[in-house]
C-alpha positions as CSV (number, residue, x, y, z in Angstrom):
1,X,96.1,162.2,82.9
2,X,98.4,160.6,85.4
3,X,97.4,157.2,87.1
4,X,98.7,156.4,90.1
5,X,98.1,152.8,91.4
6,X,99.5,152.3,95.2
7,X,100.9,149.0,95.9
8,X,98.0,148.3,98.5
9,X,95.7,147.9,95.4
10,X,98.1,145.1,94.5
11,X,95.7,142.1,93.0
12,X,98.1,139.2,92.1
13,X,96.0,136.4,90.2
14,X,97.3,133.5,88.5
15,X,96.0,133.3,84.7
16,X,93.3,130.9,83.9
17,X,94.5,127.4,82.1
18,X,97.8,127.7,83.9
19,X,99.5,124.1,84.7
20,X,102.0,123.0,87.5
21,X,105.1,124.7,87.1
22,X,103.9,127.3,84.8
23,X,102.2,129.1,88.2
24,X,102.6,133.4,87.0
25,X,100.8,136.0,88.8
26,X,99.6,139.3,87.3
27,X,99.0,142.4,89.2
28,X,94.7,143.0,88.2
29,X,95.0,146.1,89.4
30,X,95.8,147.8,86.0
31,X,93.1,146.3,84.3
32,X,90.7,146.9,87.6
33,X,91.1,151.1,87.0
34,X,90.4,150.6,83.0
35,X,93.9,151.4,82.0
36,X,94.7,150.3,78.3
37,X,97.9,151.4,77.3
38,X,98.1,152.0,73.1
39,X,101.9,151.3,72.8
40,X,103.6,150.2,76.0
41,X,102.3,146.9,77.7
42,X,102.9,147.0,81.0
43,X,102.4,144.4,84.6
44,X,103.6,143.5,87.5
45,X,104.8,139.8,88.1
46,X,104.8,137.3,90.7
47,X,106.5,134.3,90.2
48,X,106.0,131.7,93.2
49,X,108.7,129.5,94.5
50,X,109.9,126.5,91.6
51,X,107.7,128.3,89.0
52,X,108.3,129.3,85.3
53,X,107.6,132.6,84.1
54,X,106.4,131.4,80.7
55,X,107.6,129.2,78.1
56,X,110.7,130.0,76.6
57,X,110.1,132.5,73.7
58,X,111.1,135.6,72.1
59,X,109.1,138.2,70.1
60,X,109.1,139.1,66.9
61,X,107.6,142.9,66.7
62,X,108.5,144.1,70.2
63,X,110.8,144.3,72.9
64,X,110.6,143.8,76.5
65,X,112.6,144.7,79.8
66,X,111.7,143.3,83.4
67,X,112.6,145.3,86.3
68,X,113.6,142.4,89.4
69,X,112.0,143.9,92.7
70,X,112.0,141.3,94.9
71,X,113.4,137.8,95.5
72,X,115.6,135.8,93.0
73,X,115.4,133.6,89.9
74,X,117.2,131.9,87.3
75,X,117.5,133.4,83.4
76,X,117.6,131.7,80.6
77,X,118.7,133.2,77.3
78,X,119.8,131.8,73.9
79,X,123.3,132.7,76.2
80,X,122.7,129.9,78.9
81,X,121.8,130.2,82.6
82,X,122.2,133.4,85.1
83,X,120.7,134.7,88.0
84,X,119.2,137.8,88.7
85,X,118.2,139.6,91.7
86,X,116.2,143.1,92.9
87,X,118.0,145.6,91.3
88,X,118.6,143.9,87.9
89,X,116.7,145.3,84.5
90,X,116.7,142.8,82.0
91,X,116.3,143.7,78.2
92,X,115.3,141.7,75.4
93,X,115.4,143.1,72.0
94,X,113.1,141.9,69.5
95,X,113.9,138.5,67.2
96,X,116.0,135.5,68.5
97,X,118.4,137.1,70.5
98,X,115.9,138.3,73.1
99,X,114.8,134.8,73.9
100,X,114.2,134.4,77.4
101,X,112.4,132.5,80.3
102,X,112.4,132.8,83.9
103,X,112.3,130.5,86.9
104,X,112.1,130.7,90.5
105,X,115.0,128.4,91.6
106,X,114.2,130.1,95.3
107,X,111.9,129.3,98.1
108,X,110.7,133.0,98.3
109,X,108.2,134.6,95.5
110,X,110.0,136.9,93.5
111,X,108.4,140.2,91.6
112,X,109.0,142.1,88.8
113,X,108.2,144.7,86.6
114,X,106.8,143.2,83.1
115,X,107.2,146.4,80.2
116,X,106.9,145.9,76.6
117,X,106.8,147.9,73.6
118,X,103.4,147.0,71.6
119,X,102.4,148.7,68.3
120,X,99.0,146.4,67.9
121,X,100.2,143.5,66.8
122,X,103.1,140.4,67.7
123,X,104.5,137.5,66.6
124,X,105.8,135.3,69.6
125,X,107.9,132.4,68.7
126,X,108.4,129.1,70.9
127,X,112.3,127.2,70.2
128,X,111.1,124.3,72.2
129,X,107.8,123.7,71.0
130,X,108.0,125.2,67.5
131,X,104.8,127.1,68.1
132,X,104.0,130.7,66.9
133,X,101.0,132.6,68.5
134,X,99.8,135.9,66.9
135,X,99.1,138.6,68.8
136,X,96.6,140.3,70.1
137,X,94.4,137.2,69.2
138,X,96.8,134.5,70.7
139,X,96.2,132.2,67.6
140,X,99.1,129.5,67.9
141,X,100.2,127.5,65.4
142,X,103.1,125.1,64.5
143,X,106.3,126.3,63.0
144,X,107.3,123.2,61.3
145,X,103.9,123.8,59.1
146,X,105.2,125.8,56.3
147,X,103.3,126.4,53.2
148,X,104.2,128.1,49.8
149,X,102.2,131.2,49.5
150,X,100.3,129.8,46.4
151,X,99.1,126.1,47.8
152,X,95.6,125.3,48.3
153,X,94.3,128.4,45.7
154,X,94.3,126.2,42.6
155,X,90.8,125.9,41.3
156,X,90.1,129.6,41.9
157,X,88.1,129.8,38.1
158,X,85.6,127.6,39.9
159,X,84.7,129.6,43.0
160,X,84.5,132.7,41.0
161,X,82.5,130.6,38.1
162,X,80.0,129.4,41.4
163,X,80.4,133.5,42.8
164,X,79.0,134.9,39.3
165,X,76.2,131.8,38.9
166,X,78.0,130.0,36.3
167,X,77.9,125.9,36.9
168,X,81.1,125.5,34.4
């Protein structure tokens, strides 16, 4: 079934918890018609004047490509600075090299298309933070936190000992 959804039914909202400077609007009108797409994630943006898009990240298990509509902003890749303007399609592949982040160096909001590939799950990493946040349940954790697979499971005689009603 095809679903159309007319830019009149535009519904840009700013995400809850957002903080100065981090000021992205999302197009509700997807999720106001009940639209859940399985594999590709889709959304229109609006990013207001001197805003960032999102911290700057890249993911591990999908790709992403904005389509700029309207306005100007600022790129930043692993590459450095550019600008890009309506027209532009930008494409990040998955792992480092897509790294990217967005800001409004304008006066004027611009939009854009937001499409990603999603097969149910993600890992999105953060170079400037060292966080990691799992996706879909946007669990974050810190990078720097490593531990080998085997630490903390000592003793495991002694829960199974407790499991079967054995005190030894």
């Amino acid at each position: 079934m095809a679903t159309i959804i007319r830019k009149e039914e535009r519904d840009f909202q700013q995400h809850p918890g957002r903080m100065d400077g981090w000021r992205l609007m999302t197009d509700m009108s997807r999720q106001k018609r009940g639209l859940n797409p399985q594999y590709l994630n889709f959304d229109m943006r609006e990013l207001p004047p001197h805003q960032y898009n999102s911290a700057y990240h890249f993911h591990r298990f999908a790709e992403e490509l904005f389509l700029m509509l309207t306005g100007s902003a600022t790129l930043r890749t692993p590459e450095g600075l550019t600008e890009v303007h309506p027209g532009d399609m930008l494409f990040f592949e998955a792992g480092e090299t897509g790294a990217h982040q967005l800001y409004n160096h304008t006066d004027e909001p611009c939009t854009y298309l937001d499409l990603r590939s999603f097969i149910g799950h993600d890992v999105c990493e953060y170079p400037d933070s060292g966080k990691l946040i799992l996706m879909p349940t946007a669990e974050t954790f810190c990078k720097d936190e490593q531990h080998a697979y085997f630490e903390g499971e000592q003793g495991v005689d002694t829960i199974w000992n407790r499991l079967r009603g054995n005190n030894d």
